[in-house]
C-alpha positions as CSV (number, residue, x, y, z in Angstrom):
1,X,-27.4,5.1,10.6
2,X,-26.7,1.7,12.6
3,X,-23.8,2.3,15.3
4,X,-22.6,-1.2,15.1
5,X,-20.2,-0.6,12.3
6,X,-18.3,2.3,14.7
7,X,-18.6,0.1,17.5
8,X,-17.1,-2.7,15.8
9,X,-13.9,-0.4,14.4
10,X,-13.2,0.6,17.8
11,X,-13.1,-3.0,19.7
12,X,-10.9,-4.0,16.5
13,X,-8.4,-0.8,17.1
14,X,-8.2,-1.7,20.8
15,X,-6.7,-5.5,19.8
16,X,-3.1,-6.1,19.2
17,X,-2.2,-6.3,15.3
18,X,-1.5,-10.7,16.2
19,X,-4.9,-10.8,17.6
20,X,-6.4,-8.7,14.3
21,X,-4.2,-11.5,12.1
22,X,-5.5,-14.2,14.1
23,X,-9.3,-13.0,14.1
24,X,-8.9,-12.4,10.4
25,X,-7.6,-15.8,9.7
26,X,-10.1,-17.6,12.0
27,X,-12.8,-15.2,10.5
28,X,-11.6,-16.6,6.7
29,X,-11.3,-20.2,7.6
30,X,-14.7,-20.4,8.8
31,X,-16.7,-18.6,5.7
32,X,-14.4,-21.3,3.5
33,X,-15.4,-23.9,6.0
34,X,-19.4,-22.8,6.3
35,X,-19.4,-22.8,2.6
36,X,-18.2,-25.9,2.0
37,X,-20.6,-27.3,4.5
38,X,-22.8,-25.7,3.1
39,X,-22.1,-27.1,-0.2
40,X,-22.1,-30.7,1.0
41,X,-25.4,-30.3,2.6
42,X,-27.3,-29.3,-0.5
43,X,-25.3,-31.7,-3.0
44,X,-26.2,-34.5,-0.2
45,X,-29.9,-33.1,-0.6
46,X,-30.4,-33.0,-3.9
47,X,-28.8,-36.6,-4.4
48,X,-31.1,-37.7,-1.7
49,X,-34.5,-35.8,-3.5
50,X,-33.3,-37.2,-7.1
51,X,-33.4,-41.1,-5.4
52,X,-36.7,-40.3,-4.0
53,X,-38.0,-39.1,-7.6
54,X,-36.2,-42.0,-9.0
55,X,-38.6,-44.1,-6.6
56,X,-41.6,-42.3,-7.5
57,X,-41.0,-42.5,-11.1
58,X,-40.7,-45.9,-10.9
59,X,-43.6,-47.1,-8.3
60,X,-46.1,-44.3,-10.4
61,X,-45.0,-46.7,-14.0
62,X,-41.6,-45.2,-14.7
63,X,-40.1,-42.2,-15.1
64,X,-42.4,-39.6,-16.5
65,X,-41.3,-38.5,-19.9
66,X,-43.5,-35.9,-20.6
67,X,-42.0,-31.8,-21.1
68,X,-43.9,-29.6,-18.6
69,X,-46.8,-27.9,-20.4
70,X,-47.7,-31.5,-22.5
71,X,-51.1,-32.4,-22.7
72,X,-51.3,-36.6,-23.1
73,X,-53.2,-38.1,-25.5
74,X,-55.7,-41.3,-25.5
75,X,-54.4,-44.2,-23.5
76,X,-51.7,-45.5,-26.1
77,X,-50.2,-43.0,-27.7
78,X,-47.4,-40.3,-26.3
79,X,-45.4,-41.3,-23.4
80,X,-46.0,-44.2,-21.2
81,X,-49.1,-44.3,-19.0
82,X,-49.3,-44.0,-15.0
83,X,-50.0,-47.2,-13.4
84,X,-53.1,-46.2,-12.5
85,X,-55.5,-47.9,-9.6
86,X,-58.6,-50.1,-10.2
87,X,-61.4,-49.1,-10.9
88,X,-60.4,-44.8,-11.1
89,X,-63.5,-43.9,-12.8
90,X,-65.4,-45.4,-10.4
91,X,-63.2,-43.2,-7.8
92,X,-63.5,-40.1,-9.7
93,X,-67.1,-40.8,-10.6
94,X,-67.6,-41.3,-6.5
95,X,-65.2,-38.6,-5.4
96,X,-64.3,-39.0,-1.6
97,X,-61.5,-36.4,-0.1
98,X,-61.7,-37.7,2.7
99,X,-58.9,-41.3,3.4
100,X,-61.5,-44.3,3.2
101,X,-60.0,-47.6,4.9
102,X,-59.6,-50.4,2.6
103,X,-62.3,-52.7,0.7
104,X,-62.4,-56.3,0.2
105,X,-62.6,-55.5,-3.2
106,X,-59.8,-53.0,-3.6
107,X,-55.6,-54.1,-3.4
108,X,-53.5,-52.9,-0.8
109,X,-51.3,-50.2,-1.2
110,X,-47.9,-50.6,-3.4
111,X,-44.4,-49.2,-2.2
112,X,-45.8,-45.6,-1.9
113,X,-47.2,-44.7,1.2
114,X,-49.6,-42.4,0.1
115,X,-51.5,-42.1,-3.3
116,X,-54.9,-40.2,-4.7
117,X,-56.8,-39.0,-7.5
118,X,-57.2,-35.5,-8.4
119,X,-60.1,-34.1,-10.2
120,X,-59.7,-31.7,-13.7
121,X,-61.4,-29.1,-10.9
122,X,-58.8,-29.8,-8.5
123,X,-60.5,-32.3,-5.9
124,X,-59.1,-34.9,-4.5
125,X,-60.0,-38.2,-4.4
126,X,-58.8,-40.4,-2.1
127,X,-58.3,-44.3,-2.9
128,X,-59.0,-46.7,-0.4
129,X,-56.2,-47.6,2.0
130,X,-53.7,-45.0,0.3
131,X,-54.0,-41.8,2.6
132,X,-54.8,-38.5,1.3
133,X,-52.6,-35.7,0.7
134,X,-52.9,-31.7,0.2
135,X,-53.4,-30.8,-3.2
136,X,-51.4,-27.5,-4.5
137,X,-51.8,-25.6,-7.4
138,X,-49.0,-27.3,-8.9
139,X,-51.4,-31.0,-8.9
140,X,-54.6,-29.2,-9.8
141,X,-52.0,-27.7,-13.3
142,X,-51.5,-31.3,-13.8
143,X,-55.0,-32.4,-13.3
144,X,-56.0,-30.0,-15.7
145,X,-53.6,-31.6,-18.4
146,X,-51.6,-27.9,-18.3
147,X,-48.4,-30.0,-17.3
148,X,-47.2,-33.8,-17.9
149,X,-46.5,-34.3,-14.1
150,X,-45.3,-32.3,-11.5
151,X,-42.5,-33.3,-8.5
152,X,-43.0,-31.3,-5.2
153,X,-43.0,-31.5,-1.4
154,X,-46.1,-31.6,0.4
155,X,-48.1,-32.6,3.4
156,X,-50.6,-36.1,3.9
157,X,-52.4,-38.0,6.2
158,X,-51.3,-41.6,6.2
159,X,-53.5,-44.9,5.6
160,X,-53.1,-45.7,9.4
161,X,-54.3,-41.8,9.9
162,X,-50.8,-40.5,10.6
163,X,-50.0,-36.8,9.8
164,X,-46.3,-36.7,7.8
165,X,-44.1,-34.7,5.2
166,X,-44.1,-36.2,2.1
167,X,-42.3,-36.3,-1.6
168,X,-45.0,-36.0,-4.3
169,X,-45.2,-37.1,-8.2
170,X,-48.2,-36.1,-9.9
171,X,-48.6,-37.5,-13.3
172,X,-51.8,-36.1,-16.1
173,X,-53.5,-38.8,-17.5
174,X,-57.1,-38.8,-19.4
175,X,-60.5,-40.7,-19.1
176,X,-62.0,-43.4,-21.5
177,X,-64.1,-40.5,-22.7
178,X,-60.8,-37.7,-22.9
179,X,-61.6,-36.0,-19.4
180,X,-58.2,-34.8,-17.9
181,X,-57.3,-35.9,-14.3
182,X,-54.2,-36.5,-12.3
183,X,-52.9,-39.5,-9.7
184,X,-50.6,-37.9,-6.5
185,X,-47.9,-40.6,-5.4
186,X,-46.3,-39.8,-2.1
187,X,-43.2,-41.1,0.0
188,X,-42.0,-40.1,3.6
189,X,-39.8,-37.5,3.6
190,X,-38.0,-39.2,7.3
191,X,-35.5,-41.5,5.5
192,X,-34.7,-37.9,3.8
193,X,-34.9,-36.0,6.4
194,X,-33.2,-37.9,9.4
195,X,-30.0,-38.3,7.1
196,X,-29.6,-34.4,6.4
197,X,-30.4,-33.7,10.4
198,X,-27.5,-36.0,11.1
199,X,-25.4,-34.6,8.7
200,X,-26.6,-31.0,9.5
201,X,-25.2,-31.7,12.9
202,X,-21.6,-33.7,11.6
203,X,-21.0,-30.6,9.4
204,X,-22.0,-27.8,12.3
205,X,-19.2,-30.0,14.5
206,X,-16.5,-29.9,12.0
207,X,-17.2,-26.0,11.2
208,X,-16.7,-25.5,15.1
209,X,-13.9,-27.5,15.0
210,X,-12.2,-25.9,12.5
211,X,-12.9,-22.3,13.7
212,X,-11.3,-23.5,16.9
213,X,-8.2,-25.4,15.0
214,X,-8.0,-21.9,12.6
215,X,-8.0,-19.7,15.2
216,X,-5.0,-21.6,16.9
217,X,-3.4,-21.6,13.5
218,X,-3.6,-18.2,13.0
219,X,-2.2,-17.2,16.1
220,X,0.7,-19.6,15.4
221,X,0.8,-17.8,12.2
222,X,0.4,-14.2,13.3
223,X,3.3,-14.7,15.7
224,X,5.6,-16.5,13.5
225,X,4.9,-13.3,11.0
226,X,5.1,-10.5,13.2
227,X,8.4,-12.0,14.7
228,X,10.6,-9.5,12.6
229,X,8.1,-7.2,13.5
230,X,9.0,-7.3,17.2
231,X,12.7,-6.8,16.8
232,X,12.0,-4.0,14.5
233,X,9.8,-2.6,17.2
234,X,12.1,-3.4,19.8
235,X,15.2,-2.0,17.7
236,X,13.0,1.2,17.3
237,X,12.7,1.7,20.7
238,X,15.9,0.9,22.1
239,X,16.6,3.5,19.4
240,X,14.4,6.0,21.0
241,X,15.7,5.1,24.5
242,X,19.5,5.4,24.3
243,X,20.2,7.4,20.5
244,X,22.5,4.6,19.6
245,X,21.8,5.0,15.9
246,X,24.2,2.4,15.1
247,X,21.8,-0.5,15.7
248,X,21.1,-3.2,12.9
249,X,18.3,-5.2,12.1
250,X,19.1,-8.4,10.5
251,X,18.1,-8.3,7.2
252,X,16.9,-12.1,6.3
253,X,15.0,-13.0,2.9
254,X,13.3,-11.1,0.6
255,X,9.4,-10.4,1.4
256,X,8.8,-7.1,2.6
257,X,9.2,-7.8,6.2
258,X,13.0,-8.0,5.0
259,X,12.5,-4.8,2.7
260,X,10.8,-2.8,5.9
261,X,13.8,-3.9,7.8
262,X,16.3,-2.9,5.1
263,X,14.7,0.5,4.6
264,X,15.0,0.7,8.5
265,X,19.0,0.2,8.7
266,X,19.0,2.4,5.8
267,X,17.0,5.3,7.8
268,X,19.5,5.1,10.7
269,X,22.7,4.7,8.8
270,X,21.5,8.4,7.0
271,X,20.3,9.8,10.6
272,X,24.0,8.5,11.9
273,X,25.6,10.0,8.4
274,X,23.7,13.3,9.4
275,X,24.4,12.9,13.1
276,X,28.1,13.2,12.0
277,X,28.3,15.6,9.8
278,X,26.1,18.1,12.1
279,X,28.8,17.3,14.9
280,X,31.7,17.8,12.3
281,X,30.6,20.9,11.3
282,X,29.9,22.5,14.8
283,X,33.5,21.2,15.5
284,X,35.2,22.6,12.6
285,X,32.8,25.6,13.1
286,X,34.1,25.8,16.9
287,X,37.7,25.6,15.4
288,X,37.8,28.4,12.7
289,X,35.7,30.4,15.1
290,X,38.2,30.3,18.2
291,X,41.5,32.4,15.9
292,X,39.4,35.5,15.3
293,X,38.1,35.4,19.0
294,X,40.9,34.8,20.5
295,X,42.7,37.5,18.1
296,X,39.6,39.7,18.8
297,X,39.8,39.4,22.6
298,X,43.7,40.0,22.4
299,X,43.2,43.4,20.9
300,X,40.5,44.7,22.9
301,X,41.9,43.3,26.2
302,X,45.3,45.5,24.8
303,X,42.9,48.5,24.0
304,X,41.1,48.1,27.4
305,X,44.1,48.0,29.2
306,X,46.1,50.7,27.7
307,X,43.0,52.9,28.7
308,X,42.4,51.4,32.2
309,X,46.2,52.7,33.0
310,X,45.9,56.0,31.6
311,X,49.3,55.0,28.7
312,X,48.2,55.6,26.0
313,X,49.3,53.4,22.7
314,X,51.0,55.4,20.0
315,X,48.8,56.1,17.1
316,X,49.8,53.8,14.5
317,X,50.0,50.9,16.8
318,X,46.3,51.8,18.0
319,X,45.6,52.2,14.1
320,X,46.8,48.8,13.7
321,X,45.1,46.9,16.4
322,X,41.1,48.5,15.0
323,X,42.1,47.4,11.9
324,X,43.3,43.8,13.0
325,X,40.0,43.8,15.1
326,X,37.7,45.3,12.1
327,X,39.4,42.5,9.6
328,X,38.7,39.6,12.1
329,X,35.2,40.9,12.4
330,X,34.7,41.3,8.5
331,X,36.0,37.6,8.8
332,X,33.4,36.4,11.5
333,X,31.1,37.9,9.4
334,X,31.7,36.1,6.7
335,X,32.1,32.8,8.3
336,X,28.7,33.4,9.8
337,X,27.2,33.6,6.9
338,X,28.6,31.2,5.1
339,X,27.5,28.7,8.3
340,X,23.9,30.0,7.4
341,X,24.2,29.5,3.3
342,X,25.2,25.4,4.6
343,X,23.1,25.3,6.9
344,X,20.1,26.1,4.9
345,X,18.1,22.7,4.3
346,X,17.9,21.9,0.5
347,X,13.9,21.9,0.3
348,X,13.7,25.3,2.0
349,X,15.6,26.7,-0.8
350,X,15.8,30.6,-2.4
351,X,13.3,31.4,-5.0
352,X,14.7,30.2,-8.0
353,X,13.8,32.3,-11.4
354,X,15.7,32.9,-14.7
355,X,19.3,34.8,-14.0
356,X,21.2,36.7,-17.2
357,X,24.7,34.7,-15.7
358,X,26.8,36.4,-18.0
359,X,25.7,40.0,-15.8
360,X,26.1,38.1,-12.2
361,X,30.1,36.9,-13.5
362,X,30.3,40.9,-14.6
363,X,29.4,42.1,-11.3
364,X,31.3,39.5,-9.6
365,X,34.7,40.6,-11.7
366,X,34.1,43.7,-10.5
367,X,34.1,43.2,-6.9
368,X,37.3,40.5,-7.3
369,X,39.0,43.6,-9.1
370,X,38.2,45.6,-5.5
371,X,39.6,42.8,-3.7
372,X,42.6,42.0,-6.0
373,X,43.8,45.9,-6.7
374,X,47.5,44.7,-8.0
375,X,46.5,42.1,-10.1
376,X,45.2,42.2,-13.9
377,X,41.3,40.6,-14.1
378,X,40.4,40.5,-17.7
379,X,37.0,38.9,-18.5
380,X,35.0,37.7,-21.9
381,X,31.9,36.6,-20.8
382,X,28.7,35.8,-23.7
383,X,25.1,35.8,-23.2
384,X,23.7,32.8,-21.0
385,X,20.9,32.5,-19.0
386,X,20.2,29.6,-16.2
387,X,17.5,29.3,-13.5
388,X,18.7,29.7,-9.6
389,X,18.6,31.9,-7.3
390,X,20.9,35.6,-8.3
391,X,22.3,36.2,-4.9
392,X,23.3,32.2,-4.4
393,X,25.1,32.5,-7.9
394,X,26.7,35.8,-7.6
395,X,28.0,34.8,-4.0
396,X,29.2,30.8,-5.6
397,X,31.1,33.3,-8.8
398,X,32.8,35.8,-6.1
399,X,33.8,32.9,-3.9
400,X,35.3,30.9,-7.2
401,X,37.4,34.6,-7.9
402,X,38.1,34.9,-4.2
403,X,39.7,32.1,-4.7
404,X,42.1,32.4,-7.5
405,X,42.8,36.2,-6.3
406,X,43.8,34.9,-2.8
407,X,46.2,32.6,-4.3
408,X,47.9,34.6,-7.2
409,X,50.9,36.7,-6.8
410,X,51.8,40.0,-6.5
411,X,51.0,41.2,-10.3
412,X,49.6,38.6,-11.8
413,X,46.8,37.7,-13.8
414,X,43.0,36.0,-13.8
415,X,41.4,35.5,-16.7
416,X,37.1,35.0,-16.3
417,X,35.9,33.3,-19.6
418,X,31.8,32.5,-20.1
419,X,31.0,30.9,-23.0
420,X,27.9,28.6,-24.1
421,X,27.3,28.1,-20.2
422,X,30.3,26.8,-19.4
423,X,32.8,29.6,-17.2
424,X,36.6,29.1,-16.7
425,X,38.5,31.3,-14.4
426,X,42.2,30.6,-14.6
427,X,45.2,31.9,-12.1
428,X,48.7,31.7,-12.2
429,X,49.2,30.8,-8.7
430,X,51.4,27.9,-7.5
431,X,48.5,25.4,-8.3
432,X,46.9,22.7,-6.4
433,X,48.5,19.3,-5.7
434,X,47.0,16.1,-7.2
435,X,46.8,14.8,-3.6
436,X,44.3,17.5,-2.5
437,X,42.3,18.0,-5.6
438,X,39.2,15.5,-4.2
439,X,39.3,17.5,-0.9
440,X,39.3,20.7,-2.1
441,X,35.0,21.0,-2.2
442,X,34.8,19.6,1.2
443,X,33.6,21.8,4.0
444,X,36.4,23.5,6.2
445,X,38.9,21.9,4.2
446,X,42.0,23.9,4.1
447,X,45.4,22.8,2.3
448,X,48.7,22.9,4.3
449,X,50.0,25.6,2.3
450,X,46.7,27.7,2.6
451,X,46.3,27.6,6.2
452,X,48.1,30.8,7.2
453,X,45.8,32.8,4.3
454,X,42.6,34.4,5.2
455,X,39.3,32.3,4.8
456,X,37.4,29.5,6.6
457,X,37.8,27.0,4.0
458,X,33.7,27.0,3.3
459,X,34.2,29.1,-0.1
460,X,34.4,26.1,-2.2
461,X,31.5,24.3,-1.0
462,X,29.0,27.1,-0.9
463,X,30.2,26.6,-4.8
464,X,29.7,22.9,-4.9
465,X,26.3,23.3,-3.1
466,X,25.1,26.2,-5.3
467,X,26.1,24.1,-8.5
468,X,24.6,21.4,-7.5
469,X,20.9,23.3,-7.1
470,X,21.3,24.6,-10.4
471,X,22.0,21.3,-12.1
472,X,25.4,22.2,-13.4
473,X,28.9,20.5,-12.1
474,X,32.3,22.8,-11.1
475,X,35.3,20.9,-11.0
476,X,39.1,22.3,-10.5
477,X,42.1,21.2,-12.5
478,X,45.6,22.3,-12.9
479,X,46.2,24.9,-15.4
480,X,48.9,24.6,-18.3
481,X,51.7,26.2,-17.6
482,X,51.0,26.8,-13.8
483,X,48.2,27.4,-11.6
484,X,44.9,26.6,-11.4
485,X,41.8,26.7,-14.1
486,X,38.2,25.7,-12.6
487,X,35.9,24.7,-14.7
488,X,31.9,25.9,-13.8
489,X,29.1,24.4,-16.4
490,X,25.4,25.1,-15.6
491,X,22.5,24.4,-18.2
492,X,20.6,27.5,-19.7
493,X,20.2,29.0,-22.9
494,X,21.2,31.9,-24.6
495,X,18.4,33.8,-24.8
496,X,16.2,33.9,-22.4
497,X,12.8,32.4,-24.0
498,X,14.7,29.8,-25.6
């Protein structure tokens, strides 16, 4: 295996992406340019060749009309005749190959520069004063009357003994007694040949020249269209260097330049969104977390004290301090874990598998009823099934009960109701105002009048969050007649194979 190839990928990392863009585009201009000199040198070639057959054609007694493969007839019938030098059977008859000079008897050559007789057998003969040229097997064909004539490029000796490239025509023609034979007519191929040299040279000039002119082009190019490259680059690491996720990139056009920079502001307006809500909840977090510390140091500084001095507290207020200091724990405890169930990143989810929710809202009406001893919880819950996670569901139900149990009075009643997927749980507390219904899912949102009631304010939107897997919506509304009704739908079936 050739190493080039792996050599070559490396010395192309190792160059800037402009320099890439402006080898690529220097690289592409000059194939396009090389091919169309290319192009222009063999048109010119060809038109050049056809003159010279043109020529031959017409100093050998006109264009040859005969289809490759004819075999002509007597003199006088089928296509016109070669011209044809005196006295050719004498020539044939007294073959020479070798160039003769010319007789008294015999004409000077015409506007050929070279012509001969070829033999059926494939010698030449040479005429007098016409040079002598190479025959191939393409003249000793036509000799043979196998072809009409035969147009080729060759090698001969000049009259004047000169060696030079030539253009050949060699037409068939026959004998007064039907032998086949064949006459070569020749041209220099210089007044070809200097012409395409020159031109070979023009076009190799303007291919350099516009490899040279491409190149500068394409680095114009390249820098022009990697311009909203370097800001993005430069915005990316000013980014990196001070955190200031509030920088823009200007957003110009629509090619996808503009769409990378778009994406871009897009990326750091989420990173600042999440930026502030991670500060926002480590604040709030800070803030419900200081009252049951501080309460919690209170009451065991008191406890510490009373035993440090050796006076002892009286019983029931000792009894009432461990309790204050086991509720505030059972409340740390619960904040904590409701931090965790937040913080939990969405694609690092539970397992999620088929739940019977109708059995979760039983279970969770029980523990409500534990929590709620004076008030009357009456459910009617129906078969439904959904997929999620159990414990995520049961902990989103007991928080929506927490909920109306914390704010009903002394007495009064819930009712839990689950029917075709949807599940309503209804208090008669004193309601939520219009004002603080839209806040009321947000995290460590508390209402004025709720404030001095146990929680952290997170109940809701473990709910919202837990719904929200699951595919369903929760939504809370005043109830007729007073209170509160919240409304819980989440897609599932019946049964569960349905």
């Amino acid at each position: 295996m050739s190493t080039r190839a792996p050599v070559t990928r490396r010395l192309t990392r190792r160059l800037t992406l402009r320099a890439r863009m402006a080898l690529l585009t220097a690289a592409a201009v000059a194939l396009a340019v090389a091919a169309c000199a290319s192009a222009g040198w063999l048109l010119t070639r060809n038109q050049l060749y056809r003159e010279l057959d043109r020529r031959l054609g017409a100093v050998s007694g006109g264009p040859p009309t005969a289809p490759d493969g004819y075999r002509p007839g007597p003199p006088g019938q089928g296509p016109r005749t070669p011209r044809l030098p005196r006295q050719a059977e004498a020539l044939l008859a007294a073959c020479s190959s070798e160039p003769t000079g010319t007789g008294a008897q015999n004409p000077p050559p015409g506007p050929y520069e070279i012509m001969q007789l070829v033999r059926a057998d494939g010698r030449r003969c040479t005429v007098p004063g016409a040079g002598a040229l190479e025959v191939t097997a393409q003249d000793a064909r036509v000799a043979r009357g196998e072809r009409g004539h035969a147009y080729h490029d060759g090698a001969g000796v000049t009259a004047s003994g000169t060696e030079d490239d030539v253009r050949v025509l060699t037409r068939s023609f026959r004998l007064r007694d039907g032998t086949p034979a064949a006459v070569s007519y020749a041209i220099s191929l210089d007044e070809v040949q200097g012409p395409l040299d020159n031109l070979a040279l023009l076009l190799t000039a303007v291919t350099a020249l516009g490899v040279v002119v491409s190149a500068a082009a394409g680095l114009m190019i390249a820098r022009a269209s990697l311009r909203p490259v370097d800001e993005l680059t430069g915005a990316v690491e000013h980014i990196a260097r001070t955190e200031d996720l509030a920088t823009r990139i200007p957003e110009e056009g629509t090619d996808e330049i503009a769409r990378l920079s778009r994406s871009f502001n897009t990326m750091t307006a989420a990173l600042a969104a999440s930026r502030e809500r991670q500060q926002q909840l480590i604040a709030d977090a800070g803030h419900e977390l200081r009252t049951p510390l501080t309460s919690l140091r209170t009451n065991i500084d008191l406890l510490l004290r009373s035993q440090a001095t050796g006076r002892d507290l009286p019983p029931e207020t000792r009894r009432n301090l461990l309790a204050s200091v086991r509720a505030q724990l059972r409340e740390l405890t619960s904040l904590v874990g409701d931090l965790l169930e937040l913080a939990r990143p969405a694609e690092t989810g539970p397992v999620r598998e088929t739940v019977a929710l109708h059995e979760v809202v039983e279970r969770a009406v029980e523990r409500a009823r534990l929590r709620g001893p004076g008030l009357t919880i009456t459910s009617d819950t129906r078969p439904w099934h959904v997929h999620g996670d159990p414990a995520s569901l049961e902990r989103a139900i007991v928080n929506l009960l927490d909920n109306a149990v914390k704010f009903s009075p002394p007495g009064g009643a819930v009712t839990v109701r689950l029917e075709d997927g949807e599940l309503t749980v209804r208090d008669h507390g004193p309601g939520i105002p219009a004002a603080d219904l839209p806040h009321v899912f947000e995290r460590f949102w508390r209402s004025p009048s709720a404030r001095s009631l146990p929680g952290s304010g997170l109940g809701l939107s473990i709910v919202a969050r837990v719904v929200a897997e699951c595919g369903g919506r929760v939504a809370l509304e005043p109830a007729p007649g007073g209170g509160t009704l919240a409304r819980l739908h989440l897609p599932g079936t019946p049964a569960p194979g349905d």
